[in-house]
C-alpha positions, 0 to 999 in steps of 0.5 A, a space after each residue: 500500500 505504501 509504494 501505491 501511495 508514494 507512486 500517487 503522490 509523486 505523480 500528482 506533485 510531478 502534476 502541480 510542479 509543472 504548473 507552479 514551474 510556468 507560473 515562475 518562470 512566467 512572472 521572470 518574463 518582461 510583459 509582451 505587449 500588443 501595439 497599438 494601431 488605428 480602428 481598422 477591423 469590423 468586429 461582431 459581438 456575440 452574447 447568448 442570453 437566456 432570461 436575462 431581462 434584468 442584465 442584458 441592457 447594461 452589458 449592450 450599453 457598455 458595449 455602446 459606450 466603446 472608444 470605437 467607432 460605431 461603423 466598424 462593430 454590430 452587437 448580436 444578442 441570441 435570446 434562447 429559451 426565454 420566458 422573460 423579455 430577453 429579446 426586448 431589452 437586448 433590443 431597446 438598448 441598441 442590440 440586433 436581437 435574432 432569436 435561433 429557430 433551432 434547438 439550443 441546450 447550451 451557449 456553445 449551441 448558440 454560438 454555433 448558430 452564430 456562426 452558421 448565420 453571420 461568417 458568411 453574412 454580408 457585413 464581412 466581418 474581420 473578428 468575432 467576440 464572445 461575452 456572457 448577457 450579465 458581462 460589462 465590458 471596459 470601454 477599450 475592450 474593441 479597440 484592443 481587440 482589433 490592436 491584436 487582431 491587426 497584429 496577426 493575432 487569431 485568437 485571444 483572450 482578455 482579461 476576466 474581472 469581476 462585477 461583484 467580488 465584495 458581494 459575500 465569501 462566494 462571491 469573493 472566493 469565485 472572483 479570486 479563482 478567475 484573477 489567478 486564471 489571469 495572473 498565473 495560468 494565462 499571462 505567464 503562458 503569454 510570456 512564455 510564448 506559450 498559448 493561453 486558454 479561453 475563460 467563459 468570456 472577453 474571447 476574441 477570434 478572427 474570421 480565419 480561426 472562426 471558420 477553422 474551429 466553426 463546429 457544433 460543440 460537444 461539451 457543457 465547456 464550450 470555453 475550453 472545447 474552442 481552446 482545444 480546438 485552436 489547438 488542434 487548427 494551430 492557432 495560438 491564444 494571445 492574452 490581452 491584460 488590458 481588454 477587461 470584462 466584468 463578470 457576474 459571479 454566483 452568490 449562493 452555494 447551490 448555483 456556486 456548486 452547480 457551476 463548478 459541477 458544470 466546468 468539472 463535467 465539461 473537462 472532463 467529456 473534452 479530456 475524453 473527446 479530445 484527448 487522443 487527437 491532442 496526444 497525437 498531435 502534440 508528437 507528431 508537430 511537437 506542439 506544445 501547445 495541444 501537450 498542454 491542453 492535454 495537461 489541463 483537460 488531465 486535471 479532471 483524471 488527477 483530481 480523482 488520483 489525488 484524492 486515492 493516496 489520503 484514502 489509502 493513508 486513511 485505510 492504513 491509519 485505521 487498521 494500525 488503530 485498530 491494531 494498537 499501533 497508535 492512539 487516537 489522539 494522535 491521528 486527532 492531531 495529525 488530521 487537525 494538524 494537516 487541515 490546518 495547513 492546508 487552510 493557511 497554504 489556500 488562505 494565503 495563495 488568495 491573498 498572494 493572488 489579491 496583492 499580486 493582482 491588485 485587488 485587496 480592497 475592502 470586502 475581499 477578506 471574506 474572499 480571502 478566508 473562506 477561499 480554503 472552504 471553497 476549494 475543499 467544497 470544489 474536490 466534492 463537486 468535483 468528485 461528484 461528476 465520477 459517482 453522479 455522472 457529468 450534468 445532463 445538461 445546463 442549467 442557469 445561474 440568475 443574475 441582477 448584481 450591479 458592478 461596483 465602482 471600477 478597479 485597477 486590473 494592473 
């Protein structure tokens, strides 16, 4: 049992390194910056919006305010499966508003109505960008997307803020995950040279990468499917640290742990889906990039592996109390002692992504010290896609929270 437990665990820390590895040597890199250039590509904005009443008209409006000129971008909103009025309000706040007349079970089915519609359509768009219905987007979110696309970028990804980290302790520790997304897996990978992944939100793809990975979605991440998709097309995701989005995070457990079951399930039906095909291709172009997609989709087999060697650690301890071998107090106090570091080392990996990321603000505390809550929750929602199966479908999260006054993302 020893050798199986010793075995695991190096495996799953040879896992983590090599994440702690990119991040390190990523923040040893200088910034690479896109230039700046003069408003030249036609963009079409893209927003799947289910019962959205209550959002829709302030993420149409922020996409109205934009410093880019008004000719050169449209807003498309797809309501779909609405009960409320979705369509209308998309539409009063100066959106053009289609409705799908076809099934749709989630936003990668949207998005791939979109595509169908509008890549052929004849406005001849140069890029297409991706947001959520309850997003508000920065002002210069256009403007730096055509500086990249202008640059010979085909796809990118921005940065992904939140609308409402002070909201409560889900709310705060939801946001602190995404700003570590931004500042430790997609920014050093950019320094890297490396590709960074899709994140929900604030994507930007080119008409040439949109039509390459223009296809019907198979998983509830249609996030990471486009990624591993652009991997396997040969497109690499530059990140953009400037082109901002502010997203609404869930503030109630059940919709936190249902949306986490949700991005559990989806990586897991692309690390079936797409695992070989990355596998293949990472050897055979000696791509890096499709290796570390495949490394990312992995996460999913490894949470499962992770958990094994305390099972087993768990198993040997019993039997040696049983046997006489030990006493209870002293597993009592081992457990208590390993909670309690495990508690520090999460409570202050948020507060290193706050300070790093310049969000220690009022109200992010509770972020903070619940975030060691919020990861041990995440390993049962997690866990829970093994024993309960992937969710059979999506399932929507209500939104109405107002973002606060804007916050420095440098």
């Amino acid at each position: 049992m020893n050798i199986w437990i010793a075995v695991l665990t190096a495996i799953t820390l040879a896992y983590g390194v090599y994440y702690i590895a990119i991040g390190i040597l990523g923040s040893l890199r200088k910034r690479r910056v896109v230039p700046s250039a003069r408003p030249r590509k036609k963009l079409a904005v893209l927003i799947a919006a289910r019962n959205e009443e209550s959002v829709i008209g302030e993420c149409v409006a922020s996409l109205k305010a934009q410093r880019y000129p008004d000719r050169l971008y449209d807003i498309y909103v797809f309501p779909n499966n609405c009960t409320d009025d979705t369509a209308g309000a998309a539409q009063r706040a100066g959106a053009r508003v289609i409705c799908p007349d076809v099934p749709i079970r989630s936003k990668g089915d949207v998005l791939f109505f979109a595509f169908e519609r509008l890549l052929d359509a004849p406005e001849h768009y140069d890029g297409y960008l991706i947001f959520d219905a309850d997003n508000i987007v920065d002002e210069q979110f256009l403007k730096r997307a055509n500086d990249a696309l202008l640059s010979g970028v085909h796809a990118a990804q921005g940065y992904r803020d939140s609308k409402n980290p002070h909201a409560n302790w889900i709310a705060g520790s939801t946001s602190i995950f995404f700003w570590a997304m931004d500042g430790m897996y997609n920014r050093p990978r950019y320094k890297l040279g490396m590709s960074a992944a899709f994140n929900g939100t604030g994507i930007v793809l080119s008409a040439e990468a949109a039509r390459a990975v223009h296809r019907q979605t198979y998983s509830l991440t249609e996030d990471l499917e486009l990624t591993a998709l652009c991997a396997m097309a040969g497109y690499r995701l530059a990140w953009i640290n400037d082109a901002i989005t502010y997203d609404e995070q869930p503030t109630t457990f059940v919709d936190s742990f249902r949306q986490r079951r949700r991005w559990f399930g989806g990586s897991f039906q692309c690390l079936l889906r797409y695992a070989g095909q990355l596998f293949s291709l990472a050897f055979k172009r000696r791509d890096t990039f499709c290796l570390d997609m495949l490394m990312l989709f992995a996460g999913t087999a490894m949470q499962l592996l992770g958990v094994i060697p305390g099972v087993l650690t768990a198993i040997a301890l019993l039997f040696q109390l049983l046997g006489g071998q030990i006493g209870l107090l002293s597993v009592v106090e081992g457990l208590l002692g390993a909670a309690a570091a495990s508690y520090v080392a999460l409570a202050l990996f948020a507060l290193a992504v706050c300070a790093l990321e310049r969000k220690i603000r009022p109200g992010i505390e509770k972020g903070i010290l619940m975030f060691p809550i919020f990861m041990f929750t995440w390993l049962f929602a997690n866990l829970s896609v093994f024993f309960a199966g992937v969710p059979s479908k999506w399932k929507q999260i209500r939104h109405g929270a107002k973002r606060a006054k804007t916050e420095a993302t440098q």
